[in-house]
BABA-211614 format. One record per residue: residue in three letters; y, z, x negated of N, C-alpha, C, O, CB in turn. Coordinates in steps of 0.2 Angstrom, whole numbers, plus 5000, padded with zeros to 4 digits. Glycine has a CB too. Layout:
BEGIN
ALAYZXYZXYZXYZXYZX;...
***
This chain:
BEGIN
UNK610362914114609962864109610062894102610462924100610262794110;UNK609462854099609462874091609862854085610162794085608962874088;UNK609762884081609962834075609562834071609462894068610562834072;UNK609262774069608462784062608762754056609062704057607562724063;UNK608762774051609062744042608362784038608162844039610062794038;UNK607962724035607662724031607662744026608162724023607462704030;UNK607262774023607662804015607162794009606562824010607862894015;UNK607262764004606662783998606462843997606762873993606862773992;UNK606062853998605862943994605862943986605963003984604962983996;UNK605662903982605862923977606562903974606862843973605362913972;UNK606862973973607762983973607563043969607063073968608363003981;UNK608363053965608463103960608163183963608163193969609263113958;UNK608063213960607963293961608463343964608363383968607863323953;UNK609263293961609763343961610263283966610863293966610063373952;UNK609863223969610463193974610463213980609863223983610463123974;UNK610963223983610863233991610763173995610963113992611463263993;UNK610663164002610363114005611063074007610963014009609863134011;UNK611863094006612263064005612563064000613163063999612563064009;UNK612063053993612263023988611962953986611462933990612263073982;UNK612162923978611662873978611162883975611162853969611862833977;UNK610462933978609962923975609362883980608762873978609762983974;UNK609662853986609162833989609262763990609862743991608962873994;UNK608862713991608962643993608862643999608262644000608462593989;UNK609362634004609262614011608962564013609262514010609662614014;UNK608362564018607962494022608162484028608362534031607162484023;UNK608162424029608462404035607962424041607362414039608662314035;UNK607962464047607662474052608062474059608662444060607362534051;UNK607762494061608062484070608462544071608262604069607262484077;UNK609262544074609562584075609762564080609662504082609862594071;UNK610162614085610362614092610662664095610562724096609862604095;UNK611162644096611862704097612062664104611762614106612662714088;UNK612562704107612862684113613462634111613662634106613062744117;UNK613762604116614362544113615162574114615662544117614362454118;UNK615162624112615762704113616162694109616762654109615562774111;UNK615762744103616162774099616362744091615962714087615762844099;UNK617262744091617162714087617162744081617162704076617562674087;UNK617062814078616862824074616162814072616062824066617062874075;UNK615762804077615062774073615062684074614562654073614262814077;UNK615662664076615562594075615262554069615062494070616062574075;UNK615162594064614862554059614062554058613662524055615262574052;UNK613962614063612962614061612762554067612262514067612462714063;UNK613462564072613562564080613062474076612562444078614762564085;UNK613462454072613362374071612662334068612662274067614062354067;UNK612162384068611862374061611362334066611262284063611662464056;UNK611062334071610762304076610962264081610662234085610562354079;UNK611762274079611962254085612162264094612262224098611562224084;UNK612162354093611862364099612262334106612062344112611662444098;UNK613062294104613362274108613462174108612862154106613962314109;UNK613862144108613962084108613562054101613662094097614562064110;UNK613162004100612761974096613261964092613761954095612261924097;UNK613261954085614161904081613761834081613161814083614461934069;UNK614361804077614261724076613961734068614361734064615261664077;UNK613361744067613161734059613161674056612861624059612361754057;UNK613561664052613461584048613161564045612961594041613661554044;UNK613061504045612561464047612461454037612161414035612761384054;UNK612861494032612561484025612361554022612161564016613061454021;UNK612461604028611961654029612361734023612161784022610961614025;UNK612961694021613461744016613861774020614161754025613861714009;UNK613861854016614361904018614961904018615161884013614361954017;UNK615461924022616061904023616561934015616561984011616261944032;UNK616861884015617461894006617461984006617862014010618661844007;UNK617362004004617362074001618362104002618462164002616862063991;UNK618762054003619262104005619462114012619962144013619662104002;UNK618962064016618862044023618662114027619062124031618261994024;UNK618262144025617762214026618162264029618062314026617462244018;UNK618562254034618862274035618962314043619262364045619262254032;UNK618662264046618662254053617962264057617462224055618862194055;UNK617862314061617262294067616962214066616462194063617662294075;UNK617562184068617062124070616662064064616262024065617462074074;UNK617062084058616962064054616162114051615562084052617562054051;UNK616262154050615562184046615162194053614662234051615662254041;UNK615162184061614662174063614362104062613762094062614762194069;UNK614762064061614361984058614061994052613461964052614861924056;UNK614262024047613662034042613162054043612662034040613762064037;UNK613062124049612462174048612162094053611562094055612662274052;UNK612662054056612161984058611761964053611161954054612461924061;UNK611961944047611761924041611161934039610661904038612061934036;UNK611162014039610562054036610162054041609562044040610762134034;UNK610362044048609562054052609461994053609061984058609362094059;UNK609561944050609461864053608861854046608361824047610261804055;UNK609061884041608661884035608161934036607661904034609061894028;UNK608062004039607562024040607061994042606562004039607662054043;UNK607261954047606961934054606461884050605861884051607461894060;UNK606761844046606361784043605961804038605561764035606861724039;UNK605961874037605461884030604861914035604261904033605861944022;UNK605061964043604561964045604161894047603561904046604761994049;UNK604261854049604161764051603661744045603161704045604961714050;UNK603861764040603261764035602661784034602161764033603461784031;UNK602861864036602161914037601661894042601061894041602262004039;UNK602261854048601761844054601461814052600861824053601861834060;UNK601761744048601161704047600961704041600961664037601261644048;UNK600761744040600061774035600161814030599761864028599661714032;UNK600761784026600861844020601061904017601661914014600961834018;UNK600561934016600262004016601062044013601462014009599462014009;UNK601162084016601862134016601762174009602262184007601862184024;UNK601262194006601162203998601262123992601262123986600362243997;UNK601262093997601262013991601762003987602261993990601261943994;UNK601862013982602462013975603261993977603762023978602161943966;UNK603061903979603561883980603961913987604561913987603461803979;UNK603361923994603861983996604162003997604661984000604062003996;UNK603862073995603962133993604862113988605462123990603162163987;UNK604662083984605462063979605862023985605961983980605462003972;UNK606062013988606361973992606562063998606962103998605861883995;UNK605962064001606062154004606562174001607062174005605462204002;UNK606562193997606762243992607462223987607762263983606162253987;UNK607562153988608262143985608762123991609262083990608262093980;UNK608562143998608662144004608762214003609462224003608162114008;UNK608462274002608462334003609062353999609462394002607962354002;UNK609162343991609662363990610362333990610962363989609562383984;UNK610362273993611062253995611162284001611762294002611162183996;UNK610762294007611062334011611462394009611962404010610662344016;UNK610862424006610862504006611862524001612262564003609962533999;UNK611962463995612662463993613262433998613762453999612662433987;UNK612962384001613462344007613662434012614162464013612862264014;UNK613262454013613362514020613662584015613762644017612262544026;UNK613762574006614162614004614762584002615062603997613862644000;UNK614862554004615562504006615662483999616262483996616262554009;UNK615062453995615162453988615662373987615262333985614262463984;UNK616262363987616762303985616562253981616762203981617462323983;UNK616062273976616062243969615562153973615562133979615462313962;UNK615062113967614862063969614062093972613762053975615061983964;UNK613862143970613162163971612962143978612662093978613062243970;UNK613062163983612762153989612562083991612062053993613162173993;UNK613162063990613261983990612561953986612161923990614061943987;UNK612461953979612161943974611661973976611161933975612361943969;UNK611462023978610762053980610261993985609861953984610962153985;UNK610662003990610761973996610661893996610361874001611361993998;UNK610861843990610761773989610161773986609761723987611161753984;UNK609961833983609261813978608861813983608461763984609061883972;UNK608861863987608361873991608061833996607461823997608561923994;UNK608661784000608761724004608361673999607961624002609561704007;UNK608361663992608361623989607461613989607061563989608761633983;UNK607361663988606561693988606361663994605861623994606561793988;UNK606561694000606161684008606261584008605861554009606761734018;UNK606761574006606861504007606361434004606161384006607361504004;UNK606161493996605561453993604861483996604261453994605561453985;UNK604961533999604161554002604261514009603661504011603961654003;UNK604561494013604561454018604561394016604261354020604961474022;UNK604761364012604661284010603861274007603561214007605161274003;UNK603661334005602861334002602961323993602561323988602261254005;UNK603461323993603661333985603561393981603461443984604361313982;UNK603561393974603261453968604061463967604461433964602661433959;UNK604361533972604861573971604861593963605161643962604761633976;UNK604661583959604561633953604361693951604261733954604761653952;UNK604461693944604261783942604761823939604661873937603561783938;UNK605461763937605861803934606261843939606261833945606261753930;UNK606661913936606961943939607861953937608061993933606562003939;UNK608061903940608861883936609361953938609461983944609161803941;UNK609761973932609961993933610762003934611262013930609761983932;UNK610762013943611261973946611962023946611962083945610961953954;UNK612461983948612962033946613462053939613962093938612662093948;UNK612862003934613162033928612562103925612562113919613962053931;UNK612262143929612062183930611662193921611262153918611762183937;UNK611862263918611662263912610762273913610562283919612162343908;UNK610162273906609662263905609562323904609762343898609662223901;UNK609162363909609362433905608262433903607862393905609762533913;UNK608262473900607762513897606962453897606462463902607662583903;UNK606962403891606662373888605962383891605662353896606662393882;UNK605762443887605062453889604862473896604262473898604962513885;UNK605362473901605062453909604762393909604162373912605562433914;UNK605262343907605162273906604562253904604162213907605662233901;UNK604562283897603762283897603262273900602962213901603562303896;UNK603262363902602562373905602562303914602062283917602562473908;UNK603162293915603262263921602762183919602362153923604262253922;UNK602962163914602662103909601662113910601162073912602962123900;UNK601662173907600862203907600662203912600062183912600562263904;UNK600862223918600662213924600462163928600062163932601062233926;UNK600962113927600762053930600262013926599961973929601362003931;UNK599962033919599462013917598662043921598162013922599562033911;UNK598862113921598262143922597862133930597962133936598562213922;UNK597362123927596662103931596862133937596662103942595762123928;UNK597162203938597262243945597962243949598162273954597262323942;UNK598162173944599162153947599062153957599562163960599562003943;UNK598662143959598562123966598662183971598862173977597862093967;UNK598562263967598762313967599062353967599062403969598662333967;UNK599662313963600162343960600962303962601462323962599962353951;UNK600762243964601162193965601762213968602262223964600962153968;UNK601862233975602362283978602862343974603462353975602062303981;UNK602462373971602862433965603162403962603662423962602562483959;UNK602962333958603062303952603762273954604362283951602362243949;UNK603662223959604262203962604862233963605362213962604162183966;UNK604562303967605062353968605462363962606062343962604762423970;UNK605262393957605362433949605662353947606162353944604562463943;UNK605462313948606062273944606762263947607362253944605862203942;UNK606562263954607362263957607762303955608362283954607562283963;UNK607362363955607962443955608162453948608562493946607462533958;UNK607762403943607862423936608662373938609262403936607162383929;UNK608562323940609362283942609762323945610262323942609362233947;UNK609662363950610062393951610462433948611162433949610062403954;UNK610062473944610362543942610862483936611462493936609662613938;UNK610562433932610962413929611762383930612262373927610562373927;UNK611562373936612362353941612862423941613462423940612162333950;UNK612562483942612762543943612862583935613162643935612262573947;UNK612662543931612962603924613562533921613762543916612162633918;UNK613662493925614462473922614862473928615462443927614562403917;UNK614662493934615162493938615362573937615962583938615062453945;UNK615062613936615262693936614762733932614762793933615362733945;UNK614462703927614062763924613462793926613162793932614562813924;UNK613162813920612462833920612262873926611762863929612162883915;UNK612862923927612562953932612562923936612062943940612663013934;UNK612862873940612862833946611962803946611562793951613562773946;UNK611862773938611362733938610662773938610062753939611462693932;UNK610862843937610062873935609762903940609462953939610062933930;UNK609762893946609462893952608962823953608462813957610162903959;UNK609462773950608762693952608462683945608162633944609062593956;UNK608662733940608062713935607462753935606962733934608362733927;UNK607562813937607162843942606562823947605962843946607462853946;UNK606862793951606762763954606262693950605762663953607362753957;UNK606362683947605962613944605462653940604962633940606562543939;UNK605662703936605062733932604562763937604062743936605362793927;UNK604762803943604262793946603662773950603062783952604262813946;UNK604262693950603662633954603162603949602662573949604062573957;UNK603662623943603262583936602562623935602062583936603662583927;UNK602562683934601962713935601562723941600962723940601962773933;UNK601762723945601362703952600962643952600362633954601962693958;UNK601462593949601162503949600362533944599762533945601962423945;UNK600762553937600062553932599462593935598862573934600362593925;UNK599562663939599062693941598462653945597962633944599262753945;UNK598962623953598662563953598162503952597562493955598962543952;UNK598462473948598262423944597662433942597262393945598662413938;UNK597362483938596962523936596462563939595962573936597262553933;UNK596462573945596062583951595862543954595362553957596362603955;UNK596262473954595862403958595462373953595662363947596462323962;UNK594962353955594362313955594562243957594462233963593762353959;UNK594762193954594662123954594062093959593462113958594662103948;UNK594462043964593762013966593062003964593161983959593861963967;UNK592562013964591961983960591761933960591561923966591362013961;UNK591761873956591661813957590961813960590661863962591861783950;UNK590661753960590161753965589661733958589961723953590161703973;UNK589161743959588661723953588061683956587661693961588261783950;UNK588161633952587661563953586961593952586761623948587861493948;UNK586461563958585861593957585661503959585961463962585561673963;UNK584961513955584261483956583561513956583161533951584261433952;UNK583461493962582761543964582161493966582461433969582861593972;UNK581561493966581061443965580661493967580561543963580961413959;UNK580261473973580061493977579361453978579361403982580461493981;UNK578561473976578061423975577661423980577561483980577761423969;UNK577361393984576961393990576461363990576561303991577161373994;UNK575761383990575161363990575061293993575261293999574761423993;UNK574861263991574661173998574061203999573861174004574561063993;UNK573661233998573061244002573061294006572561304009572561243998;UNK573561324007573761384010574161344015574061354021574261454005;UNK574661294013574861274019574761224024574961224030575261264017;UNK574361174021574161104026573161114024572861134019574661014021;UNK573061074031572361064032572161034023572561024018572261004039;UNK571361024023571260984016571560904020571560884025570260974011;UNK571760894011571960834012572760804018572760744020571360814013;UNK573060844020573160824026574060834024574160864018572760864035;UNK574460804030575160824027575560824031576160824030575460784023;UNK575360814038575960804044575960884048575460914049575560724050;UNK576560894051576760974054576260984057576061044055577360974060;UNK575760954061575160974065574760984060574260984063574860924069;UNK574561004054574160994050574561044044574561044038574060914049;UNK574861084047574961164043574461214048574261214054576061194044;UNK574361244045573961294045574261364046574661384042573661294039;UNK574061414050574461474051574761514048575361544050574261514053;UNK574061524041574661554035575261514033575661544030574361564029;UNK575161444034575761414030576361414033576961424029575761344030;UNK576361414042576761444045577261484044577861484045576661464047;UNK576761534043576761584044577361624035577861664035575861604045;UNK577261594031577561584024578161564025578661604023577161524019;UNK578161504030578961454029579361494035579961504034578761354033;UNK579061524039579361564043579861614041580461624043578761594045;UNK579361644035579761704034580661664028581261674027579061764029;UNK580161634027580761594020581461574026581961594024580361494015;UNK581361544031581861534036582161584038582761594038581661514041;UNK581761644039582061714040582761744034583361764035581361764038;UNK582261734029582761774022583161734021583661774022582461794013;UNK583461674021583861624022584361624025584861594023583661594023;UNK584161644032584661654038584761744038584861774044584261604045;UNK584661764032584861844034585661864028585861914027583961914031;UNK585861794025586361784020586461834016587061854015586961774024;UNK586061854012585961894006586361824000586761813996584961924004;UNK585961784002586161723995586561684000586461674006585461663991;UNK587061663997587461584004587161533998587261523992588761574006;UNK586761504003586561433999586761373999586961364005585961413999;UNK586761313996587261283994586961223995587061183999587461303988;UNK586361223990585761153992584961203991584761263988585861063985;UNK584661143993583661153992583661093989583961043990583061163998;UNK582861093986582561073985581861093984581561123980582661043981;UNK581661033992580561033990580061003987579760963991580161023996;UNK579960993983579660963979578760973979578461003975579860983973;UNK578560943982577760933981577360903975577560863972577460883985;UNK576860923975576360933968575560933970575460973974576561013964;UNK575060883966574460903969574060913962574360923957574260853974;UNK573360903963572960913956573160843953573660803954571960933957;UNK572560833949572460773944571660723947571360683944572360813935;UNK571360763954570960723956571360673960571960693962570360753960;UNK570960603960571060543963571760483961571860503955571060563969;UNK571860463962572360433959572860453960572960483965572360393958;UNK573560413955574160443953574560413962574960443964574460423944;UNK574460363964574860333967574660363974575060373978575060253966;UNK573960373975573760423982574060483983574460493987573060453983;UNK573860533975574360593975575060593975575260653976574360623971;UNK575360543975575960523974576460533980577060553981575860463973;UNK575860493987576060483992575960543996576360544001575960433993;UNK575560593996575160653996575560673997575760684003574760673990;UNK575860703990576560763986577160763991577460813994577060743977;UNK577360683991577960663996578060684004578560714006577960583998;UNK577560664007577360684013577360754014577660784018576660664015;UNK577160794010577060854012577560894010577660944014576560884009;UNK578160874005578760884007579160874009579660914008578860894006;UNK579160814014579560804018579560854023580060884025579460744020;UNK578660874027578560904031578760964030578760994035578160894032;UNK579061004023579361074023579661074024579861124026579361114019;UNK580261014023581061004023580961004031581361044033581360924018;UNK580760974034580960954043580761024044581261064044580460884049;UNK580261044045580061144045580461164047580661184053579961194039;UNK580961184039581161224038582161204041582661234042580961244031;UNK582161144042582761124049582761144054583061184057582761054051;UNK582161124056581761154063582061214064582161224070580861164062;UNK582061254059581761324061582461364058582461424058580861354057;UNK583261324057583861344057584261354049584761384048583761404062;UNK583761314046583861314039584561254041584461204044583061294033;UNK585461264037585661204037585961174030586461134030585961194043;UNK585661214025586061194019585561134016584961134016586161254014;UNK586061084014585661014012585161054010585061114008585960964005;UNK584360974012583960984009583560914006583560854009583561024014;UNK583260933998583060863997582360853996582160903992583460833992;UNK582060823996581260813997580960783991581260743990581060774002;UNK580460793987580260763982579460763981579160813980580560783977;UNK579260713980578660713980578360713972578760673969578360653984;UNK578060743968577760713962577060703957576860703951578160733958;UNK576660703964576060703963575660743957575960803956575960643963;UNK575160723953575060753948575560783942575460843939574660713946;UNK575960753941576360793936576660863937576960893941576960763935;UNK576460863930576760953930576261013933576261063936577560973938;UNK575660983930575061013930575161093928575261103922574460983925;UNK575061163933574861213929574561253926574561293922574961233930;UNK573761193930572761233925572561143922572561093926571761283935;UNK572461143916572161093915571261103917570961053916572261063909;UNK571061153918570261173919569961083915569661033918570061173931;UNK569961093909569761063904568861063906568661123907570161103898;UNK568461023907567861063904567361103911566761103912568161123898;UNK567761123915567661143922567161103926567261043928568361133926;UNK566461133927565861113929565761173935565961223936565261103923;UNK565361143938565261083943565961083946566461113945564661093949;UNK565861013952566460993956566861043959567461043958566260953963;UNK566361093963566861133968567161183963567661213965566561173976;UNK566861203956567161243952567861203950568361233952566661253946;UNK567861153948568561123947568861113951569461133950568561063945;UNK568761093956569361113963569561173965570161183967569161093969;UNK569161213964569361303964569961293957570561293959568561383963;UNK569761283952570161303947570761263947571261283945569861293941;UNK570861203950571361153950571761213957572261193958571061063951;UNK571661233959572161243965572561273964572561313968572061273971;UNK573061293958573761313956574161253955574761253954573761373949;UNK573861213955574261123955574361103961574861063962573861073953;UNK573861113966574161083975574561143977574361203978573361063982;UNK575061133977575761163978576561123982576661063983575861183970;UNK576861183982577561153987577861183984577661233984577661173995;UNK578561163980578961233976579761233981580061183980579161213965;UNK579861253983580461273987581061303980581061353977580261363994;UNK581561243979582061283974582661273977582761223980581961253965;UNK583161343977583561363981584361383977584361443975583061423985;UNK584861343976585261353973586161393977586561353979585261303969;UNK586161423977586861473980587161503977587161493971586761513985;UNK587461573980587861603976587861673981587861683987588561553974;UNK587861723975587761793979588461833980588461883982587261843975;
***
């Protein structure tokens, strides 16, 4: 059987893979229940009896660390906290999502110092932050955006901070979120590491943070923010004499081309270029006859485009309006003889289909 240890790839140039350049992640390991010289990876999974993890989810007093059974109960700790941040992903949130990714990753370097037998309060403190994080993302609460510096752990290199700052501003943060979270941990960590033994201990996770920090900015800068959607209104004008017999207003009393018109409008509608939101049909006739005939005219005939166009699988509100003569578009002033005027008046008997959504 195998043994799997995860490793950061970005590490010093000049560390070895058992020095501290790399941030160990917790994965699946599996060894036989033998040997006790590998008892300690032996435990990391668990691969013999389950321990008793406590139920307040902290690692055993740091001068405890001494026994099998004891640090197989921690490596209980660590996978019982794994387990819950997977529980998260399953239900729904995205394994690049900031808060996370930070909870990941201050998971990742307390293991990775816990399994270098590191005595000090870091693991422990890595390890709280982290639980503290899953706890408010399982409650549905705002974990935060500060990055505390746990342990005491010194403030190293300002201008990370910064750019870490600019990031969460930037229109492309949705891309970079994961790096960004990462780079602020490791900026913690290394800060834990240059007062427990010095720069060089620390300059493997400043490293490390400088090159998630440029990773996050390249990022950033490459995503394209959602496109908000853009409000459209479209008005759409339809002949009444193209559509309905003369004079007439009831579904039996459209005409093939009119059909034939409303048809297509159901079509483009239902091919979701626009998602629409509401309509409005509004009818319109000339200025022959009177106002309260045309009136009732305009109404009718749009009611009958509104049922149409239900009919025919349209199902965004629709609202109907009639308004007879108003809103003349030829006054044909002067217009002699009769059927001259009625030719000239027919940009006024009309149907206007106005269509408001978002693309």
């Amino acid at each position: 059987m195998k043994t799997i240890v995860q490793e950061n790839s970005a590490n010093s140039a000049n560390t070895s893979p058992n020095q501290k350049g790399k941030t160990m992640k917790l994965s699946n390991i599996s060894i036989p229940c033998r040997s006790a010289g590998a008892a300690l990876i032996m435990l990391a999974l668990g691969a013999c009896a389950q321990p008793n993890v406590p139920a307040d989810g902290k690692l055993a007093a740091q001068q405890d660390r001494i026994g099998d059974a004891v640090i197989h109960r921690d490596y209980g700790v660590y996978r019982e906290t794994q387990q819950r941040i997977k529980a998260l992903n399953d239900g729904g949130r995205r394994v690049a999502d900031y808060q996370l990714s930070k909870a990941q990753c201050w998971l990742d370097v307390s293991f990775h110092e816990y399994s270098r037998n590191d005595r000090g309060g870091f693991p422990q403190a890595a390890l709280s932050e982290s639980q503290r994080i899953i706890g408010a993302l399982e409650s549905g609460k705002d974990a935060g955006w500060e990055t505390p510096l746990v342990n005491h752990a010194e403030k190293l290199r300002p201008d990370l901070w910064a750019r870490y700052d600019a990031l969460k501003q930037s229109p492309g943060f949705s891309c970079a979120a994961q790096q960004t979270a990462c780079g602020e941990v490791e900026l913690v960590h290394a800060g834990n590491e240059i007062h427990d033994a010095g720069w060089r201990h620390a300059k493997p996770y400043v490293q490390i943070a400088e090159d998630l920090t440029g990773g996050a900015e390249k990022s950033a800068a490459g995503c394209m923010p959602p496109v908000k959607p853009v409000a459209t209104v479209e008005k759409i004008t339809l002949s009444a004499d193209a559509l309905f017999r003369f004079d007439k207003s009831g579904d039996k009393d459209l005409l093939p081309k009119g059909r034939a018109e409303l048809d297509a409008l159901a079509q483009k509608l239902a091919a979701g270029q626009v998602t629409v939101q509401s309509m409005t049909v509004t009818g319109y006739t000339d200025r022959l006859g009177s106002a309260a005939y045309n009136l009732r005219l305009s109404q009718a005939r749009a009611n009958t485009v509104k049922q149409y166009l239900q009919t025919h699988g349209v199902t965004a509100p629709i609202a109907a309006e009639g308004r007879g003569l108003q809103d003349q578009v030829e006054a044909c002033t002067g217009v002699k003889p009769q059927t001259a005027l009625i030719a000239c008046l027919q940009p006024n008997r009309r149907v206007e289909v106005s269509i408001s959504g978002v693309k």
